[in-house]
C-alpha positions as CSV (number, residue, x, y, z in Angstrom):
1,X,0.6,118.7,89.8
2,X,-3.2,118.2,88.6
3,X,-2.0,118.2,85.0
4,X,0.7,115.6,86.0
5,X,-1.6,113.2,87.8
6,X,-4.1,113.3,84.9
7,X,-1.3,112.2,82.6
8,X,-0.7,109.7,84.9
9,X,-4.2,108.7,84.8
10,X,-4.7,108.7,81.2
11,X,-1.2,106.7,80.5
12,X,-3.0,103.9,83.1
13,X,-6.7,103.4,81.1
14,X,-4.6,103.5,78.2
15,X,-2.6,100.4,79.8
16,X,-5.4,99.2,80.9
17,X,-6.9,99.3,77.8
18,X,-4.8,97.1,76.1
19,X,-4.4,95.0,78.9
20,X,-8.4,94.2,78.0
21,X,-7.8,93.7,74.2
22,X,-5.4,91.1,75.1
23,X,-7.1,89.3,77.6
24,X,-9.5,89.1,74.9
25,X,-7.6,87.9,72.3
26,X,-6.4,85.5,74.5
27,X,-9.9,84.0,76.0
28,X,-10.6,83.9,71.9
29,X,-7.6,81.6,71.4
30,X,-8.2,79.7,75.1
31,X,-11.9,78.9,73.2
32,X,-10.2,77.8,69.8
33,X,-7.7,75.5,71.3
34,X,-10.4,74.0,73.7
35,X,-12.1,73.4,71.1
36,X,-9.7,71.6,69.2
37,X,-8.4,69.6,71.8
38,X,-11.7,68.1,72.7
39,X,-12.3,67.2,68.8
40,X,-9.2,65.7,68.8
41,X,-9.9,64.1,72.3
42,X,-12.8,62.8,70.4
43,X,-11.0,61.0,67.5
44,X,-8.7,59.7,69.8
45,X,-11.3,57.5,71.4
46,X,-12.9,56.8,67.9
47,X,-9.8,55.2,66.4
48,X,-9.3,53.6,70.2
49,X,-12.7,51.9,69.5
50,X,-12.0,50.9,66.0
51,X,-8.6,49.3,66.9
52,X,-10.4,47.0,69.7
53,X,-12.8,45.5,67.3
């Protein structure tokens, strides 16, 4: 029963482990893509202000 629950335990970090690495990988492409969005945000208004002069 001990040997059982440890597998259990060990099959859960393990889960847990690559629950981490994806949340990671994920906040990493969360950070790109704001990124992005807020230099194209920023051309946006550039060409906005040309086109009004």
């Amino acid at each position: 029963k001990a040997e059982y629950l440890f597998l259990q335990l060990q099959a859960r970090d393990q889960d847990l482990a690559l629950y981490e690495a994806k949340m990671d990988t994920y906040t990493k492409l969360e950070g790109k893509m704001s990124a992005k969005i807020h230099e194209l945000q920023g051309q946006v208004a550039y060409y906005e202000g040309k086109f009004k002069e």
